[in-house]
N, C-alpha and C positions, 0 to 999 in steps of 0.2 A: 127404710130398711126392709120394706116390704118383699124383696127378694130373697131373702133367708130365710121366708115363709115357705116359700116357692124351690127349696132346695132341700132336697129329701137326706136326713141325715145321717142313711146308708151308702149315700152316694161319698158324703164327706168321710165316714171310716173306710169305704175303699179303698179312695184315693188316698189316704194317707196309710194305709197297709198296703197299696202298689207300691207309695213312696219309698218305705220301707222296704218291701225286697229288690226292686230295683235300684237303688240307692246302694245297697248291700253290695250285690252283684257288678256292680258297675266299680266299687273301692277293689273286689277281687279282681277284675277283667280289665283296669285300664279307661274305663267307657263305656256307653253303649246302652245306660240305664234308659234313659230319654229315648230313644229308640224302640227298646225293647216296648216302653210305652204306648209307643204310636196307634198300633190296635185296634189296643182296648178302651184306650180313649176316644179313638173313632166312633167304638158305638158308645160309649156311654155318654161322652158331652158332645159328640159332632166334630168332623173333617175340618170347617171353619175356626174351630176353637181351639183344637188339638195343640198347635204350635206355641198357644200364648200359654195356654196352663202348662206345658210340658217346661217352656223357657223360665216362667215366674217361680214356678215349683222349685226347677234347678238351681235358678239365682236364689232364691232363701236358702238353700241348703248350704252352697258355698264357705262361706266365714269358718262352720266347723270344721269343714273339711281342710281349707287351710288352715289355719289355728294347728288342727292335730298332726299337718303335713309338714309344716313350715318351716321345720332346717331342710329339709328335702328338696324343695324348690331351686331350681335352675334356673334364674335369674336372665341371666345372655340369653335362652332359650325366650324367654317370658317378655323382653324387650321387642326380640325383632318380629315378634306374635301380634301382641297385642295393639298398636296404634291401626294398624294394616284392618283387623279383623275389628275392631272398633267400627272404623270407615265402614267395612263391609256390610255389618248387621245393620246400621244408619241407611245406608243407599236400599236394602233390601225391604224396608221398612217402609219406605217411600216408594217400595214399589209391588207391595202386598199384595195388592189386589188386581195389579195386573200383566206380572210375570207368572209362567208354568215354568214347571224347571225338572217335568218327568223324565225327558232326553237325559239331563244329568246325574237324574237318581240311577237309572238305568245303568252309566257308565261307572258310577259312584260304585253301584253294587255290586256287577264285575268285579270292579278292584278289588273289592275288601273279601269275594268268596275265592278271589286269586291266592290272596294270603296262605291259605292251606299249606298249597304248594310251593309258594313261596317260602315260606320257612320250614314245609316239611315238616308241619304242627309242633312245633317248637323247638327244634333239634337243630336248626341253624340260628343262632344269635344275631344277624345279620342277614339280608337280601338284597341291598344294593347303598353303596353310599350319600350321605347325606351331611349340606355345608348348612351353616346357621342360617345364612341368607334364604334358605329356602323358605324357612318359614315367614317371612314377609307376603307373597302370592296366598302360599297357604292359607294365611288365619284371614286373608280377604275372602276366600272362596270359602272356607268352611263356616267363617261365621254368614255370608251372604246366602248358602244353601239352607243352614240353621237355621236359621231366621222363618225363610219358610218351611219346615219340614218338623220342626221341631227340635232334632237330636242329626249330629252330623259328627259327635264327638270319635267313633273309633276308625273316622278315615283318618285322622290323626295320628294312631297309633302306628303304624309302620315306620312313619316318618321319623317318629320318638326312639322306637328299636332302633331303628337303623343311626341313630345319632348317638346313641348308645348309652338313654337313659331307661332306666328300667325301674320297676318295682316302688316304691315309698315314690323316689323321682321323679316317675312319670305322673303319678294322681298326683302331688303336689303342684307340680309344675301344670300341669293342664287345670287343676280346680284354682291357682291364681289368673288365669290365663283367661279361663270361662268365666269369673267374676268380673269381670274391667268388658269381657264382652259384653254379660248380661246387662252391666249398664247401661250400656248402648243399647242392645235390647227391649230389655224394658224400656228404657227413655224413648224409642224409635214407636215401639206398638201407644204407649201412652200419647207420644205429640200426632202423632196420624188418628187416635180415636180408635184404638184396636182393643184394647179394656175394659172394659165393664166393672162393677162393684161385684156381679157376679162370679166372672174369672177370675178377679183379685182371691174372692172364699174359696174358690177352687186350689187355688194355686196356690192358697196358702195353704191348705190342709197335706194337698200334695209335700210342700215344701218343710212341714212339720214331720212329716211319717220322714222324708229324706236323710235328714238331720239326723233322726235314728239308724237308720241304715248305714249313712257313713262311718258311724262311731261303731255297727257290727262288724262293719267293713274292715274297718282300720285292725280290729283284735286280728278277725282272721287272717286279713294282708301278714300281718306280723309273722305268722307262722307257716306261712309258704314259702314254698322255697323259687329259685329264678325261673327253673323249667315251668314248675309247677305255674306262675306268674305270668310266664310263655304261652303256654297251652289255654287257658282260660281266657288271654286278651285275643289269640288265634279263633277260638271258639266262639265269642261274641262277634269277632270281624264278621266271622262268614256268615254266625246270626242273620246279623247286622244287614251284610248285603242280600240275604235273600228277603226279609221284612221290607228292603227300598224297591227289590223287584218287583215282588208282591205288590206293593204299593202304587208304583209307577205302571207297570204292562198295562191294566185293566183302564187307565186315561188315555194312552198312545192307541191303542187298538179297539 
């Protein structure tokens, strides 16, 4: 256990007060906790590390957030998701270390600072239609980007508005969705040797402060209203995609 010597434990109440407002913010937005992460976990534990503490973090957090979601859940949605996006995180895992995938943060990020306009920062309920089937491709691509990136959760969002589930529905439905992922997740960095005992403390601290966050989360969800629910997940998109920019230009060029 000599490495819990070696872990300063300012670093472990950060991260679990990052956990904590980003957890918060991600129950009001739809997503986009993990993300918002990215960062500042860059410098505080390192670019290599970032994705595993940011995924473990997230997977501990899960169980509450479903628990407190779970009539909410969209089920049909959560089928044609999950086997696909399973696969995905598994293949990505095995290929950690020697895929880039800045090309597609780039295009990713687009999208999501698209959204603005697309909905007109919340004032259109709708910007283009969307079959169940879609999400099969989907939850391949978003868990296989996740995987490495760490947080890939509110390119999802659009898809969700536009299916026409919202509000309780949508965190419900996506925190079962990214649970069945993370196990693969997890399971993927664990059998390739991507884990440490160190990131495990990490991830857990994170994943404690989360826990908390969901459950501020859930109060304030409560007393939002749809627009209001609109405009906040619009607001992290375009976060969202200018953090993947940010991220990705400075490798391509």
């Amino acid at each position: 256990m000599s490495f819990l010597a070696e872990l300063s434990p300012w670093l472990l109440i950060g991260l679990f007060g990052l956990g904590v407002c980003a957890f918060t913010l991600s129950t009001i937005s739809g997503g986009g906790g993990a993300l918002m992460q990215i960062p500042v976990l860059n410098v505080l534990i390192g670019t290599s590390n970032t994705a595993q503490v940011i995924n473990l973090g997230t997977f501990i957090s899960r169980p509450t957030r479903i628990i407190i979601f779970w009539k909410h859940i969209v089920w049909k949605v959560f089928w044609y998701y999950v086997p696909s996006a399973m696969l995905g995180a598994f293949v990505a895992g095995w290929l950690f270390s020697e895929v880039k995938v800045y090309w597609i943060q780039v295009i990713v990020g687009v999208f999501l600072i698209s959204t603005f306009f697309q909905y007109r920062f919340g004032k259109k309920e709708r910007s283009f239609h969307v079959q169940p089937w879609y999400f099969i491709p989907l939850g391949f691509f978003i868990a296989f980007i996740g995987t490495f990136t760490g947080g890939m959760g509110p390119v999802l969002n659009p898809f969700m508005l536009n299916a026409g589930i919202d509000k309780e529905a949508l965190v419900g439905t996506k925190s079962a969705q990214s649970f069945f992922l993370g196990i693969s997740q997890i399971g993927s960095y664990a059998f390739f040797g991507l884990l440490s005992p160190k990131l495990w403390t990490l991830g857990i601290a994170m994943g404690l402060g989360a826990i908390l966050g969901n459950l501020i989360g859930k109060w304030l969800l409560k007393r939002m209203s749809k627009l209001a629910f609109r405009k906040w997940v619009i607001a992290i998109m375009v976060i969202s995609g200018v953090v993947l920019l940010i991220k990705a230009l400075p490798e391509l060029f």
